[in-house]
C-alpha positions in Angstrom: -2.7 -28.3 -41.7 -1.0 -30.8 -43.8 1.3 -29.3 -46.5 1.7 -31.0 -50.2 4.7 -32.8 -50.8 7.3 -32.2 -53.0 8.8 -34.2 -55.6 11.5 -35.7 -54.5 13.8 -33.2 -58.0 12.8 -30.4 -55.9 15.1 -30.7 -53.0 18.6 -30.9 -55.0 17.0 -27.4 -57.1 16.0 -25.7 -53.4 19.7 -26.5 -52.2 21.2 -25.0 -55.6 19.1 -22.0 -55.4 20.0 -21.2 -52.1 23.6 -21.8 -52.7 23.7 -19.5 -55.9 22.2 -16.9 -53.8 24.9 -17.3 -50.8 27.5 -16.8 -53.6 25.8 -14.3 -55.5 25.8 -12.0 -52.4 29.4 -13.0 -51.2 30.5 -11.9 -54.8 28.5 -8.7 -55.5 29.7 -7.2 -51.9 33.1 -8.2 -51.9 33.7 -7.9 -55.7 30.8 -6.5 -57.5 30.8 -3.0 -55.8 27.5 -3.4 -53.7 27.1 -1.7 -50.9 24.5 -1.3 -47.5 22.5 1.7 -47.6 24.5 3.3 -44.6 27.8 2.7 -46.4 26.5 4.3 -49.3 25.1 7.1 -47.0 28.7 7.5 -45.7 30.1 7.8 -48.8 27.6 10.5 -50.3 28.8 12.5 -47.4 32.3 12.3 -47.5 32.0 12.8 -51.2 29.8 16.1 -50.3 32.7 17.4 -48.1 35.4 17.1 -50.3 33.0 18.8 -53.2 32.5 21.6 -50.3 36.5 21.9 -49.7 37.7 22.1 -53.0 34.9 24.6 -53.6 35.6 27.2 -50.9 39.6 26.9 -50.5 39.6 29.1 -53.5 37.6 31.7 -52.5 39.7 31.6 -49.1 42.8 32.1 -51.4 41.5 35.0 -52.5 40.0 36.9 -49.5 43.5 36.4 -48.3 45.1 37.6 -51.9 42.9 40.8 -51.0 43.5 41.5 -47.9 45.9 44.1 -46.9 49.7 42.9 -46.5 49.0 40.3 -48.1 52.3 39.6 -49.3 53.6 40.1 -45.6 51.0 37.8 -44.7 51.9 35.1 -46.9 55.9 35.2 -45.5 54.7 35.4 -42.1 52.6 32.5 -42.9 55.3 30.6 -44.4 57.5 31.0 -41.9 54.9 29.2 -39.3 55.0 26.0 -38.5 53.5 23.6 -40.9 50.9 22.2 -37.9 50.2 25.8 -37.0 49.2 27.6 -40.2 45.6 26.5 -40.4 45.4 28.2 -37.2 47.3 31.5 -38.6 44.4 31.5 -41.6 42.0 31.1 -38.7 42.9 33.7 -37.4 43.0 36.1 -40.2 39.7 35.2 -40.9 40.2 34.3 -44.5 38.6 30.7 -44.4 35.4 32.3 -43.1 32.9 32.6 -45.8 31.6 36.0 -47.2 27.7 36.0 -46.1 28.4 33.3 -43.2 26.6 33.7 -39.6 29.0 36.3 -37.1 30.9 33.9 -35.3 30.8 31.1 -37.9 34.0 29.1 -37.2 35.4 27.9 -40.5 35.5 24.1 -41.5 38.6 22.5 -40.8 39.3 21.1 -43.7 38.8 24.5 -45.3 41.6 26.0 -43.1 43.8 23.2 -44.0 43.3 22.7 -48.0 43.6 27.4 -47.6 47.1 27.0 -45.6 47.9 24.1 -48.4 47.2 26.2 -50.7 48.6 29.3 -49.7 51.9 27.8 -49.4 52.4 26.8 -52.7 52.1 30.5 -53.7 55.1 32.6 -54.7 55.8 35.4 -52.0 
């Protein structure tokens, strides 16, 4: 099968084309914000836990606010090492969720932001 030829203006417009198109894509992904699909997938989900963090710590906050001794509970807490205190709301059980499966351990990040915020309450 014999294929047409080209005019001989076509191959300079071929080579600019595919040069525009090199440097369109080097630009729009290190630049213009594009992304891959799996990056964008990545990002969706850590976007999805921090909405999920910032959405429970409170609630944490206050299951420990009503628990009993609470204001015991918060000097004790203070007075734990900073490394251990997600541990100590562990623990108490205040990071896990009202309605959650028996034996549901807690997110991490949950017990963390709780302790966070716990210590920046007055006693």
């Amino acid at each position: 099968m014999d294929l047409p030829k080209l005019p001989a203006q076509t191959s300079p417009f071929l080579w600019g084309a595919l040069s525009g198109a090199i440097a369109l894509a080097i630009v729009g992904f290190g630049w213009g914000g594009w992304v891959t699909g799996g990056t964008a997938q990545k990002n969706s989900l850590a976007r999805v836990d921090e909405a999920t963090v910032s959405l429970l710590v409170p609630i944490c906050v206050a299951q420990f606010r009503a628990s009993v001794g609470a204001k015991g509970q918060l000097v004790a807490l203070k007075a734990t090492e900073t490394w251990k205190q997600a541990e100590y709301v562990e623990k108490g059980g205040w990071a896990t969720m009202p309605g959650a499966a028996s034996g549901a351990e807690p997110n991490r990040a949950v017990l963390s932001g709780c302790a966070e915020a716990l210590n920046k309450l007055a006693p």
